[in-house]
C-alpha positions, 0 to 999 in steps of 0.5 A: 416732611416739612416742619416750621419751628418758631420758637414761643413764649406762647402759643396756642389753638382754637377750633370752634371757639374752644382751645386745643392746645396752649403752651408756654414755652417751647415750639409751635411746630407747623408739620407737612406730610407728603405722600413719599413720607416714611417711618425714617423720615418722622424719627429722623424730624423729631429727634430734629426739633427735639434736639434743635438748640435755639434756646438762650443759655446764661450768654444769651447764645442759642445753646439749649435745647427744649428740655434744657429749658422745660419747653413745651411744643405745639404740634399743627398739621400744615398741608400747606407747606407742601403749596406749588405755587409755580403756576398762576395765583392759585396754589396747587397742593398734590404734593401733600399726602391725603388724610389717609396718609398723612393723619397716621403719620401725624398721630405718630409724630405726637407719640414719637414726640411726646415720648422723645419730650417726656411729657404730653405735645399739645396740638391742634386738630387735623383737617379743622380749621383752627386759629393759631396765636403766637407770641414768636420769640426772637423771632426765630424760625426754623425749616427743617425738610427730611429731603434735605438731610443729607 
């Protein structure tokens, strides 16, 4: 699993004219799911961007974490963070879990954040194509791999 995390003052999503998802606050999380995904790699990511802390304390140093500081998160399947972009122009995507893989793994993910958050994620809508806005704060961005964690 690949996570983009850029940490917002706003953020939100729009599929067909109509918003999805909108936040304050918090963290757009672009999510990629690849077909040798599990269970450890979904708990060990979200307790990851849960606790991440990029958030400014009194010093103005990146000490606090989402819930210091009442955030929110904004959760966007990505398919293509898993692009290969190797040969050619054209990016090949095989590396990116197919739907029937990747969208449990993904609803687990909501549910696995939101109770990490105590409060509901917001999200977009896996598979459509959705409009994405955001104010990035900093900016600062994170990329966080779960092949990496060790």
């Amino acid at each position: 699993m690949r996570a983009v995390l850029q940490r917002v003052t706003q953020a939100s999503c729009t599929v067909d004219g109509e918003v999805t998802g909108a936040i304050d606050t918090g963290f757009l999380v672009l999510l990629g799911i690849e077909d040798a995904d599990a269970l450890e790699d979904l708990d060990w990511l979200a307790q990851k961007i849960i606790g991440m802390r990029v958030f400014g304390d009194e010093n103005g140093m990146m000490n606090k974490a989402l819930a210091d500081v009442g955030g929110d998160i904004l959760l966007i399947s990505q398919f293509t963070l898993f692009a290969s972009t190797k040969k050619g122009n054209r990016p090949g995507f095989t590396r990116a879990a197919r739907p029937d893989v990747a969208i449990p793994l993904y609803e687990k993910m909501i549910e696995k954040l939101s109770a990490l958050l105590g409060k509901k994620v917001k999200t977009g809508i896996f598979g459509a194509d959705m409009k994405i806005a955001l104010l990035n704060d900093g900016p600062v961005t994170i990329l966080i791999d779960t092949k990496d964690k060790e």
